[in-house]
C-alpha positions as CSV (number, residue, x, y, z in Angstrom):
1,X,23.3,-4.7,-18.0
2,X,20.9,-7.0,-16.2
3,X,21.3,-7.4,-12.4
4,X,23.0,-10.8,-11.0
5,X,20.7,-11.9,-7.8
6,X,21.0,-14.7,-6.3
7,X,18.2,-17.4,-4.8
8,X,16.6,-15.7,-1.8
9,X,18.1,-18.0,1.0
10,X,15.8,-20.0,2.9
11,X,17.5,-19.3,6.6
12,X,16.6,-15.4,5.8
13,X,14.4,-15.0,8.8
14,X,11.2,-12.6,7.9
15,X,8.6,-10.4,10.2
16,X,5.5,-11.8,10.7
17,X,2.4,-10.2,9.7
18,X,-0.7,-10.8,11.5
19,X,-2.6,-11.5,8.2
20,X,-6.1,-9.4,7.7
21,X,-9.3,-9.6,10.0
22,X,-11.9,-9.2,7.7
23,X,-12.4,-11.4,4.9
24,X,-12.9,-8.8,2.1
25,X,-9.7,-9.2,-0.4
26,X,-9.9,-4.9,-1.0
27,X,-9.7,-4.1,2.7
28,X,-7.0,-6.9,2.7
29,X,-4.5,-5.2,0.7
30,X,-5.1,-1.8,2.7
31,X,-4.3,-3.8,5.8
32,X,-0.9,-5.1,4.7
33,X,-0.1,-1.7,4.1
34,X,-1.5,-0.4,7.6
35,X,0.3,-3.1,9.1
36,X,3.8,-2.4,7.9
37,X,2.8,1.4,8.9
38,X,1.9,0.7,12.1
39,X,4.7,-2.2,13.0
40,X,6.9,0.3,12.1
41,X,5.3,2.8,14.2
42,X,5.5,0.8,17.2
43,X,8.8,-0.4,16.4
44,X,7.8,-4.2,16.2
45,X,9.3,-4.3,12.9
46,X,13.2,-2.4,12.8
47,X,15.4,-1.0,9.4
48,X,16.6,-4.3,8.0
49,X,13.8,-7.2,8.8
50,X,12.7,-9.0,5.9
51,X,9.2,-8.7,4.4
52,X,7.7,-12.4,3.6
53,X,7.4,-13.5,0.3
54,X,5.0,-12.2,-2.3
55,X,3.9,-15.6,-2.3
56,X,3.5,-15.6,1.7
57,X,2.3,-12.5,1.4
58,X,-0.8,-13.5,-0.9
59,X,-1.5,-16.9,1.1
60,X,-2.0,-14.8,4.4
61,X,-3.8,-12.5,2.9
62,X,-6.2,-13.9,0.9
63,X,-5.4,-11.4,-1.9
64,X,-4.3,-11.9,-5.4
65,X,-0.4,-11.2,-6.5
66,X,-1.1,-8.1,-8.5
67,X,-2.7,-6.5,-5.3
68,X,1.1,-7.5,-3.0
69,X,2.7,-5.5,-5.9
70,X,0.5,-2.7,-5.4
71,X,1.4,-2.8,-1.7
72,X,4.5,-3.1,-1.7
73,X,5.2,-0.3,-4.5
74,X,2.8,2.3,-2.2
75,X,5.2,1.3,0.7
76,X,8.8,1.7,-1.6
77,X,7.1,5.3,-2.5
78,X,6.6,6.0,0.9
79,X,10.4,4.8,1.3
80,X,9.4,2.5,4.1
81,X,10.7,-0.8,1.9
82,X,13.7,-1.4,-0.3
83,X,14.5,-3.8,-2.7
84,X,17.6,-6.2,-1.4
85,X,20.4,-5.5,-3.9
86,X,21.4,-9.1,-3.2
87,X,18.5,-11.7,-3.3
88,X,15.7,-12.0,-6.0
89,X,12.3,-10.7,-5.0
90,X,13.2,-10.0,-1.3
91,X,12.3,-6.6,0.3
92,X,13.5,-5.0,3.5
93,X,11.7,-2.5,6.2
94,X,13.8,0.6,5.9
95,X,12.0,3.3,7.9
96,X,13.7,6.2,6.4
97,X,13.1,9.7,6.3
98,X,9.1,9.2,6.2
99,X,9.2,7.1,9.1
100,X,10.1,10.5,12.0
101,X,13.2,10.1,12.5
102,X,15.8,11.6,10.9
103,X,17.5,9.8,8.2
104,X,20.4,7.5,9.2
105,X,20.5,8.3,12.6
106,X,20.5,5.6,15.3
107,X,17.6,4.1,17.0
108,X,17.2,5.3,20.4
109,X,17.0,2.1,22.5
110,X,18.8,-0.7,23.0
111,X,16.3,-3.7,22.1
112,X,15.9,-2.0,18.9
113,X,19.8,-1.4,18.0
114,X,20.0,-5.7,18.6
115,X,17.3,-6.6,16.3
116,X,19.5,-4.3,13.6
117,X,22.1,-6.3,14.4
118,X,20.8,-9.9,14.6
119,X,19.1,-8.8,10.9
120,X,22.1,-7.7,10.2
121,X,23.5,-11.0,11.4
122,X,21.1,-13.3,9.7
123,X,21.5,-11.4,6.4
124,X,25.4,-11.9,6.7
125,X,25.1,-15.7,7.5
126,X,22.8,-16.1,4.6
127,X,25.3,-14.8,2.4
128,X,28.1,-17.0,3.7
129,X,26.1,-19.9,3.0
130,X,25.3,-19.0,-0.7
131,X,28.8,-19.1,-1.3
132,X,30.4,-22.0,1.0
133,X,27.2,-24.1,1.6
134,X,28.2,-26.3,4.6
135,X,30.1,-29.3,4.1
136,X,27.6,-32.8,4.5
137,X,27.3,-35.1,7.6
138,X,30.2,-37.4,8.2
139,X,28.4,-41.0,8.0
């Protein structure tokens, strides 16, 4: 039975990569990848934010579709991205067991636990909004 996804909603908030810094489109790909590593890493990027689109993705960096889907499949086997069961083509950071710490269990600072939660948020409100859209400006 095929999967039901809705429209990926356009208030979904996503991280910002810094794009490549060299212009060649095979180091490009490798970049994205490092990228996502090391955001992780360094915790600039927490369980739950959004990856851009694929076609954000390919605009920044300079590389051609087939190579975002290479990325991003090298990342899901690494389990550092997950498909959103809710919204078509929309991935999310999950920094799960590969990532050092132990599956499930809390981040260890504050700043980190509120970005979950604003994600978490954002996700939430998104989802409101696909199903009561808000009512028009009164004239």
């Amino acid at each position: 039975m095929p999967e039901n996804r809705y429209a990926r909603p356009a208030r979904l908030k996503a991280v910002h990569l810094s794009g490549p810094t060299t212009g060649d489109p095979e180091q490009s790909c490798e970049e994205l990848v490092d990228h996502i590593r090391d955001g992780l890493a360094k915790r600039r990027y927490v369980l739950a934010d959004i990856l851009p689109t694929v076609p954000e993705i390919r605009d920044r960096y300079g590389v051609p579709e087939e190579d975002v889907h290479l990325a991003i499949r090298e990342l899901r086997r690494a389990e550092l991205l997950q498909l959103h069961d809710e919204y078509e083509d929309t991935y999310f950071l999950d920094p799960g067991p590969g990532s050092g710490r132990p599956a499930g269990g809390p981040p260890d600072d504050l700043a980190v636990r509120v970005r979950k939660l604003e994600a978490l948020y954002r996700d939430l409100a998104a989802r409101v909004e696909a199903i009561e859209p808000p009512p028009p400006p009164s004239a």
